[in-house]
N, C-alpha and C positions, 0 to 999 in steps of 0.2 A: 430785148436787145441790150446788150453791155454799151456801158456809160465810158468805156475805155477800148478805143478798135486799135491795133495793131499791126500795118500793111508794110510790106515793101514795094517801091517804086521804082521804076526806071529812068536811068539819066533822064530819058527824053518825057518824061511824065514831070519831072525834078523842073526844067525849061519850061517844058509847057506852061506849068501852072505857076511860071517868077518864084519861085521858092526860094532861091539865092538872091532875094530881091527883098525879103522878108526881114525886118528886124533880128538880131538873135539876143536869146536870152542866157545866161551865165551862172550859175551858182557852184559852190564847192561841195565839199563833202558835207551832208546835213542831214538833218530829219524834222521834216516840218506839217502841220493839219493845212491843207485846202477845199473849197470849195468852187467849184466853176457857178457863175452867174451866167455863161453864155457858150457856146462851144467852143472850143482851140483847136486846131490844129499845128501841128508843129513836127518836122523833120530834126532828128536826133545825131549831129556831126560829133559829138564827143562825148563819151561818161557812158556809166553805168548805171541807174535805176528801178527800186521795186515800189510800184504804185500797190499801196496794201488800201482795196474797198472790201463792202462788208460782200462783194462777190467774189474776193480772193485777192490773192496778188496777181499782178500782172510784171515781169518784167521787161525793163528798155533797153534796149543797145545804142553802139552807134549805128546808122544806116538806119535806125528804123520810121516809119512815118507814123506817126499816133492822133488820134481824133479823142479830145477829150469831152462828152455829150454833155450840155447844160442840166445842172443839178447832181453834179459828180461831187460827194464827199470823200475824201482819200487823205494819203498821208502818205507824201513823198519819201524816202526812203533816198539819199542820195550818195550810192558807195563809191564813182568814179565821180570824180567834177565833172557836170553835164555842162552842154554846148547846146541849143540849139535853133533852128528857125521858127518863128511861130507868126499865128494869122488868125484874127478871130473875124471867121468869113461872116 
């Protein structure tokens, strides 16, 4: 199973689950190494992003909702300034 899922949702999935109720997180244009200790989830309101793991890249939009799986090694890739919701359920 991939360490990085990529869904879209619907408003009423968006409500359901308080997503707009979520902290958000900010960064500019960048490129940086991470590792997940735990799973994130997180809905994407602004930017551009390529998650590069050693099972490819993965690109993010805005609109998109992403589940980051615990023990994800990756290297954010940041070409829009991201925006987004995040939740570590």
């Amino acid at each position: 199973m991939s360490k990085v899922i990529i869904k879209q949702l619907s408003e009423q999935e968006i409500i359901k689950n308080g997503i707009k109720d979520w902290p958000i997180w900010e960064k500019g244009i960048s490129r940086f190494p991470w590792t997940y200790d735990c799973d994130e989830e997180c809905l994407f309101i602004e930017g551009e992003v390529i998650i590069e793991t050693d099972e490819g890249s993965f690109s993010i939009k805005t609109g998109d909702f992403v589940i980051f799986k615990n023990g994800l090694s990756c290297t954010w890739n940041i070409k829009k300034p991201a925006r987004k919701y995040y939740n570590f359920p």
